[in-house]
C-alpha positions as CSV (number, residue, x, y, z in Angstrom):
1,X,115.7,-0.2,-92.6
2,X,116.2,3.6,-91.6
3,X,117.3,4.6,-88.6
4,X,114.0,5.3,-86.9
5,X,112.4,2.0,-87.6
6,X,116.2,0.0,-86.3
7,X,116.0,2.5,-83.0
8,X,111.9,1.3,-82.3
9,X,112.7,-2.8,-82.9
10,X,115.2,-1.9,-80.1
11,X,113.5,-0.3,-77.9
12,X,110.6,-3.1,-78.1
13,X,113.2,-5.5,-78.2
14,X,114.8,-4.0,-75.1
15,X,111.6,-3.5,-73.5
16,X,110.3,-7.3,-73.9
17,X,113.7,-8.5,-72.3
18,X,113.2,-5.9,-69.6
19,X,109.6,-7.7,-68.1
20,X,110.7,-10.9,-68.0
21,X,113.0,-11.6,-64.7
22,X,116.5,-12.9,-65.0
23,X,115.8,-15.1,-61.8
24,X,112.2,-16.2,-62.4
25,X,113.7,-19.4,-64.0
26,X,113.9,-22.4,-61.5
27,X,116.7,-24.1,-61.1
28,X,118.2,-27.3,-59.3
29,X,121.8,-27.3,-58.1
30,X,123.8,-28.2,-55.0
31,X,122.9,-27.1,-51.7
32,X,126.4,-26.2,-50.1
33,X,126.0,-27.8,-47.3
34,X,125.7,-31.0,-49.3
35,X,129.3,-30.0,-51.6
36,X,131.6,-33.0,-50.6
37,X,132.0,-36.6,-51.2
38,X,128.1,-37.5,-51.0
39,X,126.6,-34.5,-53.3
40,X,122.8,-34.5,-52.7
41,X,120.9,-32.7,-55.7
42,X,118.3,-30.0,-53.9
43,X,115.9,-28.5,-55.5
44,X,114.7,-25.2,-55.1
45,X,113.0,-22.3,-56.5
46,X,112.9,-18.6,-56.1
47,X,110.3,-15.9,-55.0
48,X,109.7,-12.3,-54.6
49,X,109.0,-10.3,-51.6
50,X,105.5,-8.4,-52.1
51,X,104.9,-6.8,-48.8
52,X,102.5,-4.0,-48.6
53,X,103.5,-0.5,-48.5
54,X,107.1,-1.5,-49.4
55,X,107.5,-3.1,-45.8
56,X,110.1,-5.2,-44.7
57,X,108.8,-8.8,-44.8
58,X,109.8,-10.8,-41.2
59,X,111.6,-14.1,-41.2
60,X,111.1,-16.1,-38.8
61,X,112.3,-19.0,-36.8
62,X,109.6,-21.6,-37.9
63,X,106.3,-21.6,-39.9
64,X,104.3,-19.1,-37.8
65,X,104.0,-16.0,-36.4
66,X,104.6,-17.4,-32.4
67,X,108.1,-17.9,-33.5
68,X,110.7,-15.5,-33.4
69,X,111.9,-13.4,-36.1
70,X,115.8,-13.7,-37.2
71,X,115.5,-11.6,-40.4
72,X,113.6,-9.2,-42.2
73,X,113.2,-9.2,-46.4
74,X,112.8,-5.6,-48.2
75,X,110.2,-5.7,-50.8
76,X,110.3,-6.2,-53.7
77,X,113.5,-8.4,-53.6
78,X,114.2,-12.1,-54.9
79,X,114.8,-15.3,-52.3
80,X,115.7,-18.2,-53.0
81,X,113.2,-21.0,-51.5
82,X,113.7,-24.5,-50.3
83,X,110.3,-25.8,-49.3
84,X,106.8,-25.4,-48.3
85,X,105.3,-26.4,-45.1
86,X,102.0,-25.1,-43.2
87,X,102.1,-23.2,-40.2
88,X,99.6,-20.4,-38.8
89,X,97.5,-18.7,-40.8
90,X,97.9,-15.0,-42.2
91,X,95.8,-13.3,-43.8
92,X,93.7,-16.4,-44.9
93,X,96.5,-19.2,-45.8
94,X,98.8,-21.0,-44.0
95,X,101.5,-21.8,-45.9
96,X,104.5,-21.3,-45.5
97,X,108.0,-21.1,-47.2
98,X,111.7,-21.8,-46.3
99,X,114.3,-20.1,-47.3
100,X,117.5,-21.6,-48.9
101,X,120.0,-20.3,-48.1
102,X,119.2,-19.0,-44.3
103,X,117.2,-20.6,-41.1
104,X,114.0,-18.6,-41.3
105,X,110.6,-19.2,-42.8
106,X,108.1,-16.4,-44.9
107,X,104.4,-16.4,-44.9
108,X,103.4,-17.8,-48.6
109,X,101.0,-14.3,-48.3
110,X,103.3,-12.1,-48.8
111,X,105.9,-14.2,-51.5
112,X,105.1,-14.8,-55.3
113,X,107.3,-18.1,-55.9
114,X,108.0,-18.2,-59.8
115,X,107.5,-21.9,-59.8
116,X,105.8,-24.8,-57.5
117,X,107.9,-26.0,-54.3
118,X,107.8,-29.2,-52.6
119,X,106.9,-30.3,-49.2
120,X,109.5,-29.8,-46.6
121,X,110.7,-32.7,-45.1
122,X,110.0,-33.5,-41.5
123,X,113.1,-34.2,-39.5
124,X,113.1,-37.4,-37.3
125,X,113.7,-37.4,-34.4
């Protein structure tokens, strides 16, 4: 092989790893509040932040937009997310998603989760 045709299958090889996300892979590991003696396996996925305009996506307190917002999420960037749940509707759906790793919900509009979630659990009581 010459040295043109070895630099092309790089580039394409290169290029080919390059559209396919290191995080879009689901995983299942330990939530860290759960570390310790009774070690719960949690499930979760991840998703990215695809605001318009490159706006920073609001998190907020619960699943709608009457609740507060604790956080905001630049576009573009990768959450992690525990659970879907409905709440009010934006721009024509009303789900919503939790995040894993912080107290605040995102409208399912404006995420693109790599894999399918499952329902969040209601708490009792």
């Amino acid at each position: 092989m010459n040295r043109r045709m070895l630099r092309n299958a790089v580039v394409t090889a290169v290029a080919a790893f390059a559209m396919v996300p290191a995080v879009a892979v689901a995983d299942s590991c330990p939530h860290p509040a759960y570390l310790g003696t009774a070690a719960v396996r949690h499930t979760h996925a991840h998703g990215r932040a695809v605001t318009p305009n490159g706006m920073a996506l609001n998190v907020r307190s619960g699943p709608g937009t009457g609740y507060r917002v604790i956080g905001t999420v630049r576009d573009g960037s990768v959450r992690g997310l525990r659970c879907k749940t409905n709440g009010s509707r934006v721009q024509g759906t009303t789900r919503w998603y939790r995040l894993t790793h912080h107290r605040g919900y995102v409208s399912a509009h404006y995420v693109r989760a790599f894999r399918a979630l499952p329902w969040c659990r209601v708490a009792n009581g």
